[in-house]
C-alpha positions as CSV (number, residue, x, y, z in Angstrom):
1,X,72.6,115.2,109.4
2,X,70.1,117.2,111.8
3,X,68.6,116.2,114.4
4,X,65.3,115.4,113.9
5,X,64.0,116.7,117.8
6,X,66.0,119.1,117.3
7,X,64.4,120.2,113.7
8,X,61.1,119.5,115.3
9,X,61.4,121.3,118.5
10,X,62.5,124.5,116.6
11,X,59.3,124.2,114.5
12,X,57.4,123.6,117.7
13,X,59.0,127.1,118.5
14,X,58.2,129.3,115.6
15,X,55.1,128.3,116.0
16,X,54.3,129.3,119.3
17,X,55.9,132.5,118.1
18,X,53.3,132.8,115.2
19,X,50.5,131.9,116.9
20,X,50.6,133.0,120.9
21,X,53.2,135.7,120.3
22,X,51.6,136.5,116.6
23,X,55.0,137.7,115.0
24,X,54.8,138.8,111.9
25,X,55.8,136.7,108.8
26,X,59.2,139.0,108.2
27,X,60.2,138.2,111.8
28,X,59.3,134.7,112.1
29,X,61.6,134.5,109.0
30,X,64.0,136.3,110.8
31,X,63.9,133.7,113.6
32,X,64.2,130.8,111.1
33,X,67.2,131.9,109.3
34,X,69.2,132.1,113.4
35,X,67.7,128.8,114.0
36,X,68.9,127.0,110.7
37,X,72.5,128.1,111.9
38,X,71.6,126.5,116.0
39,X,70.4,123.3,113.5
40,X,73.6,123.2,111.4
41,X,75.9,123.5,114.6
42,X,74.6,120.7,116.5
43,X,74.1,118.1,113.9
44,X,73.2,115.0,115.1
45,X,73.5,115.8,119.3
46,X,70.3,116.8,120.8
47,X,69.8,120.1,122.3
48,X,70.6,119.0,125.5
49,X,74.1,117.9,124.8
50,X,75.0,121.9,123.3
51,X,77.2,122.3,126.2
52,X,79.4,119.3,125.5
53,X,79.3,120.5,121.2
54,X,82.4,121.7,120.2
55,X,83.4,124.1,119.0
56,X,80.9,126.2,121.3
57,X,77.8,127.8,119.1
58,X,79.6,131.6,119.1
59,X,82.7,129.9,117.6
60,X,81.3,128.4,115.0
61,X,79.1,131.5,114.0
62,X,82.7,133.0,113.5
63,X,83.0,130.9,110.6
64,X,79.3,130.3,109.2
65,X,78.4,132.0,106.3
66,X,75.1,133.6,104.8
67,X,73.3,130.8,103.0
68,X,71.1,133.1,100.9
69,X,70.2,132.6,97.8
70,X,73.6,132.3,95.2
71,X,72.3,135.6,93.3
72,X,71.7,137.5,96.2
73,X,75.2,140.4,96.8
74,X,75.8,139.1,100.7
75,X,76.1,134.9,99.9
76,X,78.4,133.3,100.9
77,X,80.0,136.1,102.7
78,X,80.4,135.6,106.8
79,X,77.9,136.7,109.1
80,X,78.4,140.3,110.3
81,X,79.2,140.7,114.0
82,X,75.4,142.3,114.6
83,X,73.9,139.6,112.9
84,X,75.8,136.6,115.0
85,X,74.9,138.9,118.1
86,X,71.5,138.7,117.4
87,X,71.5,134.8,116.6
């Protein structure tokens, strides 16, 4: 289960970066799809337990996957390393 704070906090964010920053939609989709993975990872803990979360958030990129749509060639597969650099 997520976080709620957490889930709400993150919206907080992308909207301060649509808004006051005024990213474009593509980007601020961008941003979503890295944050979804920071949501999955620390489940239930608040933010400001992420140091105690284990395994730490770049070991458990190692074995995310893409969570795009089924019919879309890359689901499913693991993150490449640019993509969990840029997360």
């Amino acid at each position: 289960m997520i976080n709620r704070e957490n889930y709400l906090l993150v919206r907080e964010y992308l909207a301060y970066l649509e808004k006051v920053i005024q990213n474009d939609v593509g980007t601020l989709r961008m941003y979503w799809q890295g944050l979804k993975h920071l949501l999955q990872w620390s489940k239930d803990k608040p933010f400001s337990d992420a140091p105690k979360i284990l395994p730490s958030f770049p070991e458990y990129l190692l074995t995310a996957r893409n969570d795009r749509h089924e019919n879309d060639k890359d689901a499913g597969k693991q993150l490449s390393p640019k993509y969990m650099k840029k997360v």
